[in-house]
mmCIF file as gemmi writes it, N, C-alpha and C atoms, coordinates in Angstrom:
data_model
loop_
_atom_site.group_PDB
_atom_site.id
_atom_site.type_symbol
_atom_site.label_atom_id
_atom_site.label_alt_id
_atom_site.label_comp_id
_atom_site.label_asym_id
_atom_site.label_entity_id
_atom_site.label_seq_id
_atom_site.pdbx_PDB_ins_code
_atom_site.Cartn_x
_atom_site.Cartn_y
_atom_site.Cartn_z
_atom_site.occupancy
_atom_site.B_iso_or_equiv
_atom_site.pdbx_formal_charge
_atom_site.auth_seq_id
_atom_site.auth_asym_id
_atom_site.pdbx_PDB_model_num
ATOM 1 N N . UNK Axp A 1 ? 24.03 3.475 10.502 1 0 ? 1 A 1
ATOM 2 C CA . UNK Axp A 1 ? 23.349 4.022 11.67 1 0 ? 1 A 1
ATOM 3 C C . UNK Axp A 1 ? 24.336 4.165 12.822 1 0 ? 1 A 1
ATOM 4 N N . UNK Axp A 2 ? 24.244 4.919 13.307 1 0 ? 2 A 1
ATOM 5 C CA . UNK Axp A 2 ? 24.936 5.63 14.72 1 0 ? 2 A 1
ATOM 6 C C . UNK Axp A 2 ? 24.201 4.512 16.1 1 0 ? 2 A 1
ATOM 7 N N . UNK Axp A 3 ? 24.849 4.643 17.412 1 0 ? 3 A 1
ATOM 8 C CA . UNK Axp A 3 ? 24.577 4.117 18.293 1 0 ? 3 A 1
ATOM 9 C C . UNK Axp A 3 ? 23.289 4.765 18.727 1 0 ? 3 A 1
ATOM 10 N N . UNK Axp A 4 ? 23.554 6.233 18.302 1 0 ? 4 A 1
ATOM 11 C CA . UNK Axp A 4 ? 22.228 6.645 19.023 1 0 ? 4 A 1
ATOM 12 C C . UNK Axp A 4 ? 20.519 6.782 18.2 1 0 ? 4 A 1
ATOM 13 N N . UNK Axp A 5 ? 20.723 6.334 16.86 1 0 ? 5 A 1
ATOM 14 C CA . UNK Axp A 5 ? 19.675 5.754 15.784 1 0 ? 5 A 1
ATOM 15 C C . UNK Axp A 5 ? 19.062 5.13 16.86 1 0 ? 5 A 1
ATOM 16 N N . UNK Axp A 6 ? 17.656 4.974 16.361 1 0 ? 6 A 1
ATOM 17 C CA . UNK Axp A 6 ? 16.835 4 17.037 1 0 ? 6 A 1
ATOM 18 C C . UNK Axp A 6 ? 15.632 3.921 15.962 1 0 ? 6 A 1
ATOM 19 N N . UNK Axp A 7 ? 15.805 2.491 16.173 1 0 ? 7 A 1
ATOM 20 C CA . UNK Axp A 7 ? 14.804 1.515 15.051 1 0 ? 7 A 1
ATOM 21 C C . UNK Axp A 7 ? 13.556 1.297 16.112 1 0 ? 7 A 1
ATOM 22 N N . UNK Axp A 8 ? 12.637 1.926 15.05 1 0 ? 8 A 1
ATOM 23 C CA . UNK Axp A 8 ? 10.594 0.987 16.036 1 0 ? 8 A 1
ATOM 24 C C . UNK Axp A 8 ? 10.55 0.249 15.41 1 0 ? 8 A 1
ATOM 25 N N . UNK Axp A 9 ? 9.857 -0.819 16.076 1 0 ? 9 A 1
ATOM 26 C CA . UNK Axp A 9 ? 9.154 -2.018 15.423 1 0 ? 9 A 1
ATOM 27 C C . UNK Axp A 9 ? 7.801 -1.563 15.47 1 0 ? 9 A 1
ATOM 28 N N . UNK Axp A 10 ? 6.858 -1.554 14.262 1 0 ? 10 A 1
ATOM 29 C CA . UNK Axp A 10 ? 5.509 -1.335 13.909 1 0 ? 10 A 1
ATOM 30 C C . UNK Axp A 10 ? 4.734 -2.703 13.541 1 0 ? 10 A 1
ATOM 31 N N . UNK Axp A 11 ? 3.738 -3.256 14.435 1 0 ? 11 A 1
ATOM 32 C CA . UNK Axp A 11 ? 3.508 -4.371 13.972 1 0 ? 11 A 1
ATOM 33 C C . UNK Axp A 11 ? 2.567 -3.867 12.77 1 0 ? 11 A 1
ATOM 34 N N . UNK Axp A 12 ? 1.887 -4.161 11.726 1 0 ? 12 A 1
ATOM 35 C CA . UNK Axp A 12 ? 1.081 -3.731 11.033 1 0 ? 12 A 1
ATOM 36 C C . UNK Axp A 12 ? -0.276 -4.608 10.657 1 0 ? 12 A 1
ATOM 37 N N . UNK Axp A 13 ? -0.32 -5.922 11.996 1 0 ? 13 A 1
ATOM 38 C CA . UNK Axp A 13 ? -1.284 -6.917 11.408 1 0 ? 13 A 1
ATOM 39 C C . UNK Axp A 13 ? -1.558 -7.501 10.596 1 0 ? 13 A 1
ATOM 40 N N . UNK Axp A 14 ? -0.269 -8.037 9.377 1 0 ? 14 A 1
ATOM 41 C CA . UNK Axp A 14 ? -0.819 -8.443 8.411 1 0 ? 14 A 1
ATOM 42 C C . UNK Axp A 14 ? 0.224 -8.803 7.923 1 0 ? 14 A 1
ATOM 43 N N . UNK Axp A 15 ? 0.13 -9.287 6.383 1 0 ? 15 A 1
ATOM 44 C CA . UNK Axp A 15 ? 1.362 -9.586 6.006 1 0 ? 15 A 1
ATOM 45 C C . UNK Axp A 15 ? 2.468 -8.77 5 1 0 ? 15 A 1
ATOM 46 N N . UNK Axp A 16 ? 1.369 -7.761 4.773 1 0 ? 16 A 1
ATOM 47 C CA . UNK Axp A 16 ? 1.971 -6.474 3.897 1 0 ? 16 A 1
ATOM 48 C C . UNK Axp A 16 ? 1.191 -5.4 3.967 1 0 ? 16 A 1
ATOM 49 N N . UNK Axp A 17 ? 1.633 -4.358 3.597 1 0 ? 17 A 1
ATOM 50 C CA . UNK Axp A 17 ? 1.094 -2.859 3.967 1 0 ? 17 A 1
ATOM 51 C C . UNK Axp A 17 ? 1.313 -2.208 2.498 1 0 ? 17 A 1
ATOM 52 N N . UNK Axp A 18 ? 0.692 -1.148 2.256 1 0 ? 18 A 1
ATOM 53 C CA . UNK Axp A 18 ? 1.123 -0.303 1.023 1 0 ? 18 A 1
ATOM 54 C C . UNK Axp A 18 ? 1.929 0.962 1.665 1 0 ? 18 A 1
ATOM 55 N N . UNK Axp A 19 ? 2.965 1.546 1.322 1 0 ? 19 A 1
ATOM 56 C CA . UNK Axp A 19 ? 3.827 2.442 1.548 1 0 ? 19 A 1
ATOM 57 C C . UNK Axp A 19 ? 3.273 3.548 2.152 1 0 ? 19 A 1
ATOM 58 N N . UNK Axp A 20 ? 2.596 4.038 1.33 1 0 ? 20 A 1
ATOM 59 C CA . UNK Axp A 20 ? 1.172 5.466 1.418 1 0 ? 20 A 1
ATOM 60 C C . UNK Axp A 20 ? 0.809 5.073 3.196 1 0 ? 20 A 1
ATOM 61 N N . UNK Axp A 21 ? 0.12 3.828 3.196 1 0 ? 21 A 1
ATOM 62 C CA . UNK Axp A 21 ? -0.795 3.819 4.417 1 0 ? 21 A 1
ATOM 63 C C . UNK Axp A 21 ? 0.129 3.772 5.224 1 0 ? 21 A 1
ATOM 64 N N . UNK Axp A 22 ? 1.397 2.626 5.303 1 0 ? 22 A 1
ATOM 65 C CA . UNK Axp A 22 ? 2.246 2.704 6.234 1 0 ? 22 A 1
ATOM 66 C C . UNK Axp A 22 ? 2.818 4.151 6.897 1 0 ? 22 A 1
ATOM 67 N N . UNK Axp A 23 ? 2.949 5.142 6.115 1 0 ? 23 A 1
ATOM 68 C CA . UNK Axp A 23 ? 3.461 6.486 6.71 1 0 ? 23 A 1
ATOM 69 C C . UNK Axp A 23 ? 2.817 6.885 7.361 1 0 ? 23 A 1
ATOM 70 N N . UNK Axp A 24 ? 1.251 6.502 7.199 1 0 ? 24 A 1
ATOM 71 C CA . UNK Axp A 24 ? -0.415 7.544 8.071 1 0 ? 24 A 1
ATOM 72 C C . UNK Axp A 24 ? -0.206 6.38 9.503 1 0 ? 24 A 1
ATOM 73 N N . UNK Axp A 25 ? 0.358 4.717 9.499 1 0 ? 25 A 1
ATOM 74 C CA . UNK Axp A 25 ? -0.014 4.37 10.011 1 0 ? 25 A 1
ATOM 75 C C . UNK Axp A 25 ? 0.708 4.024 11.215 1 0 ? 25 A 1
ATOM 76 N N . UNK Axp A 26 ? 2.139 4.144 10.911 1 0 ? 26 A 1
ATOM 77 C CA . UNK Axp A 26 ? 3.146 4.307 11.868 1 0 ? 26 A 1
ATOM 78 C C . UNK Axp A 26 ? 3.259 5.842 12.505 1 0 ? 26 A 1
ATOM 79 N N . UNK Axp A 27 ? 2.8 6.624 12.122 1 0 ? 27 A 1
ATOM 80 C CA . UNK Axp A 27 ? 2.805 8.127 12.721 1 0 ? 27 A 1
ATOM 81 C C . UNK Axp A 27 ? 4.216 8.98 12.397 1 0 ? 27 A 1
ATOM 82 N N . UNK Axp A 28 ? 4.328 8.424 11.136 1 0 ? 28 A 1
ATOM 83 C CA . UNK Axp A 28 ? 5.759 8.916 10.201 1 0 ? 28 A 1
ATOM 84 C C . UNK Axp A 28 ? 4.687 10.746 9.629 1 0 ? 28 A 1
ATOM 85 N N . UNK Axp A 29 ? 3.879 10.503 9.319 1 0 ? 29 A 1
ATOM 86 C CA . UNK Axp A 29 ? 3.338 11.373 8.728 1 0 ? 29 A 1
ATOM 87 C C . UNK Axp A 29 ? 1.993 11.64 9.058 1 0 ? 29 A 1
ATOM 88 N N . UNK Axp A 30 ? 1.622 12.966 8.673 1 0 ? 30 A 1
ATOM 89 C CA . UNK Axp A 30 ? -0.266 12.981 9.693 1 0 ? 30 A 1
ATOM 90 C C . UNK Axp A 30 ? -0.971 12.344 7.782 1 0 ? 30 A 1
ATOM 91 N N . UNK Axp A 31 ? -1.146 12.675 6.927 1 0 ? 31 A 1
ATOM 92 C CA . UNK Axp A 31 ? -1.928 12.36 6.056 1 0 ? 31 A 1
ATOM 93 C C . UNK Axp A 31 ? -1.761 11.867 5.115 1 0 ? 31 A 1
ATOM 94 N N . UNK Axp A 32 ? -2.561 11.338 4.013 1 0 ? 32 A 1
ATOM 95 C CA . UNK Axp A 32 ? -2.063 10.694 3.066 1 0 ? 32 A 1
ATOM 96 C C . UNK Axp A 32 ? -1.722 11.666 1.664 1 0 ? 32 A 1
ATOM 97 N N . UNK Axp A 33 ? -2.138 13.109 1.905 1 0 ? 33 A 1
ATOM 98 C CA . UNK Axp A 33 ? -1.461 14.263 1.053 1 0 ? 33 A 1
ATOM 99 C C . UNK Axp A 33 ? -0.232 14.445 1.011 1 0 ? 33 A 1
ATOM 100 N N . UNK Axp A 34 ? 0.229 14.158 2.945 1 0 ? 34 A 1
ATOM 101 C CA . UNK Axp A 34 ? 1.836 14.505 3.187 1 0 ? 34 A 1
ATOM 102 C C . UNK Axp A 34 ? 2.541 13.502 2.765 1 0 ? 34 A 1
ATOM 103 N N . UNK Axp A 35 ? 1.799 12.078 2.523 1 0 ? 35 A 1
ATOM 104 C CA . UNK Axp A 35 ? 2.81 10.826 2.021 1 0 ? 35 A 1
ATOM 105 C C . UNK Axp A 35 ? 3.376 10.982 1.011 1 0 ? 35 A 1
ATOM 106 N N . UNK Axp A 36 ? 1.559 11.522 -0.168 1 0 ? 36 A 1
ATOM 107 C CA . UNK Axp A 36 ? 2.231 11.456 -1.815 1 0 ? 36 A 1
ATOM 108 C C . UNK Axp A 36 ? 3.189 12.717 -1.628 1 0 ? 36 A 1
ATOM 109 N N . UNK Axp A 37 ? 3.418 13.865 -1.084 1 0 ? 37 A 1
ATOM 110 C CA . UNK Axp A 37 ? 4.11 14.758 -1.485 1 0 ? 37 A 1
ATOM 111 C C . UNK Axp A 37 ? 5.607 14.295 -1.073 1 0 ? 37 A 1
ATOM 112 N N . UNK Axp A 38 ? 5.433 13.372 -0.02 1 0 ? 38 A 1
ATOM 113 C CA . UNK Axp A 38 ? 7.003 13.225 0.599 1 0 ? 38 A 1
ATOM 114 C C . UNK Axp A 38 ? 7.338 11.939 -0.173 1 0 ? 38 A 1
ATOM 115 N N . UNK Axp A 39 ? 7.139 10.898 -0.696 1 0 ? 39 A 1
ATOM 116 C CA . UNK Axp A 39 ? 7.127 9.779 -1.364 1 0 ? 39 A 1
ATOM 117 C C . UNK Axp A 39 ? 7.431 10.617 -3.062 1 0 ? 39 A 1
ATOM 118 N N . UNK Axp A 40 ? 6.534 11.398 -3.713 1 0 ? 40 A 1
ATOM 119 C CA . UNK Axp A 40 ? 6.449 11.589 -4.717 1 0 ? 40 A 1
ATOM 120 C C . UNK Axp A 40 ? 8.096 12.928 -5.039 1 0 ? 40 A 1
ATOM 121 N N . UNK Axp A 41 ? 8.323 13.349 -4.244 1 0 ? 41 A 1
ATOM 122 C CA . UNK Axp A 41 ? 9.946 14.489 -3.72 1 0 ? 41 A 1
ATOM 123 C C . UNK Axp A 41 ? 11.08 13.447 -3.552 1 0 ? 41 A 1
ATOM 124 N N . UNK Axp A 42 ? 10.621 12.461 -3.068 1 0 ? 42 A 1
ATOM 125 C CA . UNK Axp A 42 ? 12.237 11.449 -2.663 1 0 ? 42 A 1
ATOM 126 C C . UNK Axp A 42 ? 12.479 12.077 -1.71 1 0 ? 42 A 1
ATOM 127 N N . UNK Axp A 43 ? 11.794 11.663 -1.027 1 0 ? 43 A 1
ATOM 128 C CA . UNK Axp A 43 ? 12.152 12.187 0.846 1 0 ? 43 A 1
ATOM 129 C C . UNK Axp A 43 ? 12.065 11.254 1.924 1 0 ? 43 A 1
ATOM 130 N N . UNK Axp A 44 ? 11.369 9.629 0.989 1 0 ? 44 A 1
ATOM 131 C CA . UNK Axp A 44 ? 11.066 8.597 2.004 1 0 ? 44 A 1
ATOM 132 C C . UNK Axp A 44 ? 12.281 7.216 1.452 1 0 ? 44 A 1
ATOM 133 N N . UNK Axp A 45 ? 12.629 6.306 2.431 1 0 ? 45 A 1
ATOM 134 C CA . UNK Axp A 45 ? 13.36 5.502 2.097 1 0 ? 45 A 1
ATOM 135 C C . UNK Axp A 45 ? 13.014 3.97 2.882 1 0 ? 45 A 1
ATOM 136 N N . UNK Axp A 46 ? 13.093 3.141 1.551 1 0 ? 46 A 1
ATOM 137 C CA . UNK Axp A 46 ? 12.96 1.6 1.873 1 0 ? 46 A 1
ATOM 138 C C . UNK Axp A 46 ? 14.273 1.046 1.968 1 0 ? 46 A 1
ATOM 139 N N . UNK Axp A 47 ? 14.554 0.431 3.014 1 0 ? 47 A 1
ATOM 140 C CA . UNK Axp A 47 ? 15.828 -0.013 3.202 1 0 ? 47 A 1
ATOM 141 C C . UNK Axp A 47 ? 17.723 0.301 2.643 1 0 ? 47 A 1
ATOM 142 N N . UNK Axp A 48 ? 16.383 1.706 2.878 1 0 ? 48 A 1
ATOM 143 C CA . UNK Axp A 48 ? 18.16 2.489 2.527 1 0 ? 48 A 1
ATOM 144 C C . UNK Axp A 48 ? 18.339 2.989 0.613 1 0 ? 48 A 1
ATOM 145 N N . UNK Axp A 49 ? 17.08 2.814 -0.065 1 0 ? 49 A 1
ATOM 146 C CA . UNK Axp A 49 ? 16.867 3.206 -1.145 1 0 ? 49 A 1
ATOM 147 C C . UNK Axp A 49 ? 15.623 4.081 -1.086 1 0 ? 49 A 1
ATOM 148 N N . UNK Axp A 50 ? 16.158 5.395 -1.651 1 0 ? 50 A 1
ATOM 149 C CA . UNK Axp A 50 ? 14.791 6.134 -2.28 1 0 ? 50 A 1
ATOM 150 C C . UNK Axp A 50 ? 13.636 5.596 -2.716 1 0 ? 50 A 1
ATOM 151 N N . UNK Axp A 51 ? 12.208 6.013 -2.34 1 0 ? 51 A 1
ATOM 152 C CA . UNK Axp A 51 ? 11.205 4.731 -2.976 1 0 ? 51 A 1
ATOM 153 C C . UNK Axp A 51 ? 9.978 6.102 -3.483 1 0 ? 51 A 1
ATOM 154 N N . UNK Axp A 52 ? 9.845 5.632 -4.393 1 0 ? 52 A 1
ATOM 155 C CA . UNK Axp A 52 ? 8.601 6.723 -5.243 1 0 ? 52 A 1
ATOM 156 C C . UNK Axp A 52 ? 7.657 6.889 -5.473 1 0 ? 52 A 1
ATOM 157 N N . UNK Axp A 53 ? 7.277 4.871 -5.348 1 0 ? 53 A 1
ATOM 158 C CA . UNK Axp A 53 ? 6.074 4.282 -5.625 1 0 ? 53 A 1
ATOM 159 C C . UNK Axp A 53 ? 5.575 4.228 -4.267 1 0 ? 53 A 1
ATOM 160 N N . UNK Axp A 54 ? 3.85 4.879 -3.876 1 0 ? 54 A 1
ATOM 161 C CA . UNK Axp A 54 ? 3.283 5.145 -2.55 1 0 ? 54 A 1
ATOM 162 C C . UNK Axp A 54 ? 2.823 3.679 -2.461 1 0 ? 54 A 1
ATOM 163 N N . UNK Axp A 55 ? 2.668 2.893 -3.675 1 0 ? 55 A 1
ATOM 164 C CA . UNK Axp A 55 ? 2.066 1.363 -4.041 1 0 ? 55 A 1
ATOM 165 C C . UNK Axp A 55 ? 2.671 0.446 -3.182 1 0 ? 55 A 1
ATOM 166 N N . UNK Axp A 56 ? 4.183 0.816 -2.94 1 0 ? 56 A 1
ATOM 167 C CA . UNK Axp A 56 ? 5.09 -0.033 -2.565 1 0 ? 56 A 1
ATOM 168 C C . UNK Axp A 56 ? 4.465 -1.11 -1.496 1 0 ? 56 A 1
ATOM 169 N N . UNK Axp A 57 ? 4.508 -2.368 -1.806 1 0 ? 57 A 1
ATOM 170 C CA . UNK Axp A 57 ? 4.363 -3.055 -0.469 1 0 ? 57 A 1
ATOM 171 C C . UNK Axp A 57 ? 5.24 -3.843 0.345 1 0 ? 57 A 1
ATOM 172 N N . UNK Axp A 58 ? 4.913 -3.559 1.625 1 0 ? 58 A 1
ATOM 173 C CA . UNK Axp A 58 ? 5.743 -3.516 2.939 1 0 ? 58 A 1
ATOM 174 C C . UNK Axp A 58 ? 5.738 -4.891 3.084 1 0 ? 58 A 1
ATOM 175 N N . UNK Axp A 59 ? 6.842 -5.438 3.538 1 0 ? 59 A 1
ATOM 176 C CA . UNK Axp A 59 ? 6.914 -6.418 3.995 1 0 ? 59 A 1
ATOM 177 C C . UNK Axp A 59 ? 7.475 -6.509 6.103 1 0 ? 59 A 1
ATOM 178 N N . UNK Axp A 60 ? 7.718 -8.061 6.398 1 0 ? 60 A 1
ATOM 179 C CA . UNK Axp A 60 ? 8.097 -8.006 7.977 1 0 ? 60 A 1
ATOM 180 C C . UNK Axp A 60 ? 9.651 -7.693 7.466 1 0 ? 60 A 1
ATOM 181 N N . UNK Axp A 61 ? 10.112 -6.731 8.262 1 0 ? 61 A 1
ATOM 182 C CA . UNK Axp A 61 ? 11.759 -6.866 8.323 1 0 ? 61 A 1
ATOM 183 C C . UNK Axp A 61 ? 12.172 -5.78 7.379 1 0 ? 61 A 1
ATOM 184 N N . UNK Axp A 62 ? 11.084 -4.608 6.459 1 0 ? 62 A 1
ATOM 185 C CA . UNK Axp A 62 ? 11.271 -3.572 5.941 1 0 ? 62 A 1
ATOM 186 C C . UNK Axp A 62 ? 11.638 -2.395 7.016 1 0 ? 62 A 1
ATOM 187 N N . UNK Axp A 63 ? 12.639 -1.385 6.088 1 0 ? 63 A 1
ATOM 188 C CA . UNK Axp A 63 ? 13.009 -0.279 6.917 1 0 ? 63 A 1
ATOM 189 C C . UNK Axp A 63 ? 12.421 0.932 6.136 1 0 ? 63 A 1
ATOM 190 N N . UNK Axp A 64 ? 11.621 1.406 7.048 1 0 ? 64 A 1
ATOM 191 C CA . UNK Axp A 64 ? 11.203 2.98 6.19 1 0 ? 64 A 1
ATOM 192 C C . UNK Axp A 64 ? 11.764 3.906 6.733 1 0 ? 64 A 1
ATOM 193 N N . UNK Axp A 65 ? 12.638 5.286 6.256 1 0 ? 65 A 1
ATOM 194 C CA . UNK Axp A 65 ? 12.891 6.636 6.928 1 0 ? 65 A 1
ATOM 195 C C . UNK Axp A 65 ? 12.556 7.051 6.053 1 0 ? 65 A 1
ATOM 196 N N . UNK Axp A 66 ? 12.247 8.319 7.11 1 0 ? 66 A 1
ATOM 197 C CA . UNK Axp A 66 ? 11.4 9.574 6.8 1 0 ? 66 A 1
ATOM 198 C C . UNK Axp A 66 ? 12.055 10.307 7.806 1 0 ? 66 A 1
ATOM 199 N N . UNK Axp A 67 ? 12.465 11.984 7.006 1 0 ? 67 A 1
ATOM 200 C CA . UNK Axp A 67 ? 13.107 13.125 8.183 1 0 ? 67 A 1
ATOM 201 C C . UNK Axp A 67 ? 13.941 12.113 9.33 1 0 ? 67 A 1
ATOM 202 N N . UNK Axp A 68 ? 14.718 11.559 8.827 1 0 ? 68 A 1
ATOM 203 C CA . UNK Axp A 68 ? 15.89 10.661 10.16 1 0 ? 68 A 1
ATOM 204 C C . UNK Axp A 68 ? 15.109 9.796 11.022 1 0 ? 68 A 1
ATOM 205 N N . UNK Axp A 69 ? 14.12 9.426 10.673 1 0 ? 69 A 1
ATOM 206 C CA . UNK Axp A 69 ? 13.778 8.97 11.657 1 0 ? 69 A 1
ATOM 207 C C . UNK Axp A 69 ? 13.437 7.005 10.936 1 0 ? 69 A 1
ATOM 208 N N . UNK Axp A 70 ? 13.679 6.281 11.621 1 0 ? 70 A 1
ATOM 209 C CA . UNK Axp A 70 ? 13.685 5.147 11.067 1 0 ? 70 A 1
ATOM 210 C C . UNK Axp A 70 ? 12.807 4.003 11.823 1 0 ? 70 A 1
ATOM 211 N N . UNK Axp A 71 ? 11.671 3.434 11.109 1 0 ? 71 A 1
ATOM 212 C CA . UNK Axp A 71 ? 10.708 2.094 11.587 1 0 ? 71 A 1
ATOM 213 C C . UNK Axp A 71 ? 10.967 0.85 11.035 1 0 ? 71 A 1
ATOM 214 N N . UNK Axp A 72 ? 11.117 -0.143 11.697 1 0 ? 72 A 1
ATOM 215 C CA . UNK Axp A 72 ? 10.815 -1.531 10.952 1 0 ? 72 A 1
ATOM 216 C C . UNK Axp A 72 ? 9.299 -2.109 11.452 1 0 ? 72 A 1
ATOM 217 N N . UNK Axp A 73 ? 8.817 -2.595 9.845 1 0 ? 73 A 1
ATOM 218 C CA . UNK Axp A 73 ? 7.484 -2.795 9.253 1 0 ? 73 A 1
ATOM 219 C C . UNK Axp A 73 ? 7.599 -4.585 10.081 1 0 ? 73 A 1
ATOM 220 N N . UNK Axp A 74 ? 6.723 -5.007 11.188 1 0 ? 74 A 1
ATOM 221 C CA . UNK Axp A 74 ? 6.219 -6.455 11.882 1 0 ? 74 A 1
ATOM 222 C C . UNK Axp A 74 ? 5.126 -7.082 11.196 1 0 ? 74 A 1
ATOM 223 N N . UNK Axp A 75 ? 4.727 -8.113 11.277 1 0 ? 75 A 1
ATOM 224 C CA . UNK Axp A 75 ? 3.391 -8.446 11.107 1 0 ? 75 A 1
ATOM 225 C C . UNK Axp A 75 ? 2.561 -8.221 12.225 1 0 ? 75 A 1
């Protein structure tokens, strides 16, 4: 990451999230059509690895990008 990257912190209330919802729920994505299509293409990334599975669950201290743009997953 560059100086000018910038990481959100998303709290998500809980102690894990599923991948799918996390994209609708951080405002990475408007729907859960645009998740599976961008999840199911390899267009979304968990800590710097391609991730495929929308199942995936999120933990505190996860990194998701999507289109350059990068969140870390809080409780």
């Amino acid at each position: 990451m560059t100086h000018s990257d910038q990481v959100d912190d998303v709290p998500i209330g809980g102690e894990v999230i599923r991948l799918g919802q996390f994209l609708k729920y951080a405002g990475l994505l408007d729907s859960g059509g645009d998740a599976k299509e961008m999840i199911i293409d390899g267009y979304v990334q968990v800590n710097g690895d391609i991730e495929r599975r929308r199942g995936r669950q999120l933990r505190d201290g996860d990194l998701v990008t999507v289109d350059g743009r990068t969140v870390r997953v809080r409780p």
